[in-house]
TORKOLGU-571858 format. One line per 3 residues: their letters; for each residue x, y, z of C-alpha. Coordinates in Angstrom, 2 decimals, always signed. Layout:
! TORKOLGU-571858
a> X,Y,Z; ...
This chain:
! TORKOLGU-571858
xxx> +4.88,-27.28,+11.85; +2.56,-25.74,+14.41; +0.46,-23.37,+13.46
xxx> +1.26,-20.62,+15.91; +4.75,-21.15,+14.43; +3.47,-20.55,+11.14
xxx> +2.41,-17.82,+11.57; +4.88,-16.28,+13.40; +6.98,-17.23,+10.35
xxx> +4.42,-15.59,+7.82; +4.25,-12.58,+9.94; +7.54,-12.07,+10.09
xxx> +8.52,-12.68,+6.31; +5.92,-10.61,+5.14; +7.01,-7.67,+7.59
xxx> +10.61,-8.02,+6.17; +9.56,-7.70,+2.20; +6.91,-4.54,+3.43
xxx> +10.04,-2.27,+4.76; +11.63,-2.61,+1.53; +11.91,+1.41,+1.10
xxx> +11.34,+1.45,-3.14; +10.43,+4.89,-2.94; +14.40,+5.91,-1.77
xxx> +15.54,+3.21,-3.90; +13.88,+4.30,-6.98; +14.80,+7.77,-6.09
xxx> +18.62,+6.97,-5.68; +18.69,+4.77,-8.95; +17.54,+7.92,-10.77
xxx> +19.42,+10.64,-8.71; +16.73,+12.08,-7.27; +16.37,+13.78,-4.14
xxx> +14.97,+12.15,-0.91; +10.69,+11.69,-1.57; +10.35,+12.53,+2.10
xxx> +11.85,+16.28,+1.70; +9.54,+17.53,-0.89; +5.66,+17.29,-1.20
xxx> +4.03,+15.76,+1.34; +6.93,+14.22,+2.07; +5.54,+10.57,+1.95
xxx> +7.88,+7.62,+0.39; +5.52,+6.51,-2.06; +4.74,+6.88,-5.63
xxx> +2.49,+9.27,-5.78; +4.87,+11.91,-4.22; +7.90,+10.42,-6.02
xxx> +5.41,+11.44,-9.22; +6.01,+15.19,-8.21; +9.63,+14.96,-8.99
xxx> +8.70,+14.98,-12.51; +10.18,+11.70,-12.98; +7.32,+9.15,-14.20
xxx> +9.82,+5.78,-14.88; +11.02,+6.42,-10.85; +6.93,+6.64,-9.89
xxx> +6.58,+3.75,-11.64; +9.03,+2.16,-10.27; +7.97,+2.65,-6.46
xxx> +4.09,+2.09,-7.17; +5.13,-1.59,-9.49; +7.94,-2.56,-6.25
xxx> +5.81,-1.48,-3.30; +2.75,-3.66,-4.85; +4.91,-6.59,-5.74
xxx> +6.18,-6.57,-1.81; +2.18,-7.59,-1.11; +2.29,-9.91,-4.04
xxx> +5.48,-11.67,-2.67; +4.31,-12.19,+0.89; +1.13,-13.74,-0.50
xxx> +2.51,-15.98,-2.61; +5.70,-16.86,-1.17; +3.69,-17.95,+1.66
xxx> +1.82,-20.23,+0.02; +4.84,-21.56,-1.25; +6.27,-22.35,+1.81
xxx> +2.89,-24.18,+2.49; +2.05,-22.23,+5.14; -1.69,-21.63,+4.31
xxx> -4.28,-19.27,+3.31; -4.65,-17.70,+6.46; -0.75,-17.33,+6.98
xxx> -0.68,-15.50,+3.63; -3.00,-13.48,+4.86; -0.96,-12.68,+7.61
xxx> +2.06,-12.08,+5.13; -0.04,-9.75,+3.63; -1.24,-7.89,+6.13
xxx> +2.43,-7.63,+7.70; +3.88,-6.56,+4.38; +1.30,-3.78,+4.69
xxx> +2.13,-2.87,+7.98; +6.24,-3.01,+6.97; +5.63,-0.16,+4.57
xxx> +3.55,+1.94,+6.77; +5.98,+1.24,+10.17; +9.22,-0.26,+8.25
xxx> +12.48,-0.06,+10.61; +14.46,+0.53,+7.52; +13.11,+4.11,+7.85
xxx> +12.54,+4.75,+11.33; +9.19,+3.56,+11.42; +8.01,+6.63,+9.13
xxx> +6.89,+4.51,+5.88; +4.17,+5.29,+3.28; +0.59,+5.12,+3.10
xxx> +0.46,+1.59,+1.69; -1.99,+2.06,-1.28; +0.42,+0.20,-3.25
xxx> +1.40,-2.50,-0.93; -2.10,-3.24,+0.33; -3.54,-3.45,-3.73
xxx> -0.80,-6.31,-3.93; -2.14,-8.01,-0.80; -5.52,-7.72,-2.23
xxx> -4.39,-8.75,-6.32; -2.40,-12.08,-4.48; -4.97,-12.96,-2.11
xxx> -8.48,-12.10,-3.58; -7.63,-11.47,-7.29; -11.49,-10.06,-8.21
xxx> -11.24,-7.95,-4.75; -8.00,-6.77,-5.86; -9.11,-5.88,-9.13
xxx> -12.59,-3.82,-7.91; -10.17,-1.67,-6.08; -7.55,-0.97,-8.65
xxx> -11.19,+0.26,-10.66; -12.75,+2.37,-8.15; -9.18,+3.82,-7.86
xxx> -8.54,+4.34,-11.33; -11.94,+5.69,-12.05; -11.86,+8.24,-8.81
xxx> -8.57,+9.63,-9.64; -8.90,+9.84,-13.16; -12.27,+11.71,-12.54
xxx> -11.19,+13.79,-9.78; -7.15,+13.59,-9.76; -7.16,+13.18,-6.51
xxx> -4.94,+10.46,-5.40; -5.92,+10.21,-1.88; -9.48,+10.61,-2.11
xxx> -9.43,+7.57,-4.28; -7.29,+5.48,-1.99; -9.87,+6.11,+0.66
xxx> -12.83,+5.08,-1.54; -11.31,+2.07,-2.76; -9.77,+0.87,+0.78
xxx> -13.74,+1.22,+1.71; -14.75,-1.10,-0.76; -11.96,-3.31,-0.17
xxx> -13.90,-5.48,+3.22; -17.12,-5.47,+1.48; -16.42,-7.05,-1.71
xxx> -13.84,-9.64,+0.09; -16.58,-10.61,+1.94; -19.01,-10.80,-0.79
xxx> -16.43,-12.62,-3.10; -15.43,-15.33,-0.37; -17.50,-15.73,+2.04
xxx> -14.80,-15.33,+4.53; -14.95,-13.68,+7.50; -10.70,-13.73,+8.10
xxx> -10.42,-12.37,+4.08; -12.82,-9.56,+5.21; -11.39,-8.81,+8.56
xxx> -7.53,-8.81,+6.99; -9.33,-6.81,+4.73; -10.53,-4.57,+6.55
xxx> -7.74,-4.14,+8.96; -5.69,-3.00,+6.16; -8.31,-0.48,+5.19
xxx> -8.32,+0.98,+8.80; -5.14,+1.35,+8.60; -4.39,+3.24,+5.51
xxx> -7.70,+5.16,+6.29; -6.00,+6.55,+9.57; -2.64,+7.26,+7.85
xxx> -4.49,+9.66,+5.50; -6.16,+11.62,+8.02; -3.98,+14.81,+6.88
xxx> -5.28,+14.07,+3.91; -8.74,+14.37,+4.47; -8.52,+17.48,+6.03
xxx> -6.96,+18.73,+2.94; -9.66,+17.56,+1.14; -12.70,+18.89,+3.20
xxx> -10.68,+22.23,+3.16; -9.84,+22.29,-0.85; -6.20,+22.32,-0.43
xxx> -4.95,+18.66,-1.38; -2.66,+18.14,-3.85; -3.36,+16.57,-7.27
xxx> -1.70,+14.24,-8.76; +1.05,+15.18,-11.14; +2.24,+18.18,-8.78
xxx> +5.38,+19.35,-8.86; +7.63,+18.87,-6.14; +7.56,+21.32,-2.70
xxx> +9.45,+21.33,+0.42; +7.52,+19.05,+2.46; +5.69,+21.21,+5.35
């Protein structure tokens, strides 16, 4: 097989598994209402949290990381290669932000991306899910934590590798989710982000 064929083929498996919309689905399964009419109206766990309903969170944040998982490994499965996976990945991550299940109005990809990272660069993977654990325990800010840890996420790919394609997939992803949270970091410079555990609003 070619390797612009590959590719192509990673690509377009791992954009397929990223606009799997968990957030609705995990909604539906336990009645709730749509995640993107309430809070910040983003279909991810974090807002799927202020419903009250912890098991759907769960739910979202556990299937929206295994769809980076999945187009890792399923990749390599296929014996496509590392850098196809890392393609996978990367396209799973941009499926969730842009899926066309949803009209190309997806999440922020915290989730998805953490998978990427967990399947591709375990250790990488793992810093993250630290720095984000320790950030929003500490400050209870989900965003603000997603933002530090997608900053660490090129550096220690690099320094845990070696490679330049790990860091620039890396870092792609972190642009990426970086840009999607610009709202957020308004909020935050201006004091008015939400924490995490908030109750439900009519999204503005």
């Amino acid at each position: 097989m070619s390797l612009p064929y590959s590719n192509a083929i990673a690509i377009a498996v791992g954009y397929a598994l990223g606009c799997i919309p968990f957030a609705l689905i995990s909604s539906r399964i336990f009645g709730l209402a749509d995640p993107r009419s309430y809070g910040s109206g983003n279909p991810g766990a974090t807002n799927v949290l202020r419903s009250g309903n912890k098991l759907a969170a769960a739910l979202t944040l556990i299937g929206d990381a295994l769809k980076g998982v999945a187009a890792v490994w399923l990749t390599r499965w296929m014996g496509l290669g590392d850098v196809a996976a890392l393609l996978a990945g990367v396209a799973a991550f941009v499926g969730h932000v842009f899926p066309v299940t949803l009209g190309f109005r997806g999440g922020k990809g915290v989730a998805t991306a953490a998978g990427v990272m967990l399947a591709a660069v375990p250790a990488s993977g793992l810093i993250a899910l630290g720095i984000w654990l320790a950030v929003a325990v500490l400050t209870r800010y989900s965003s603000l934590a997603a933002l530090i840890a997608a900053c660490s996420a090129p550096v220690s790919g690099l320094l845990i590798t070696g490679s330049a394609t790990v860091c620039g997939a890396f870092a792609a992803m972190s642009g990426l989710l970086i840009w999607r949270h610009a709202v957020n970091i308004r909020r935050l410079m201006n004091g008015t982000e939400s924490r995490i555990g908030r109750k439900k609003a009519t999204a503005g």
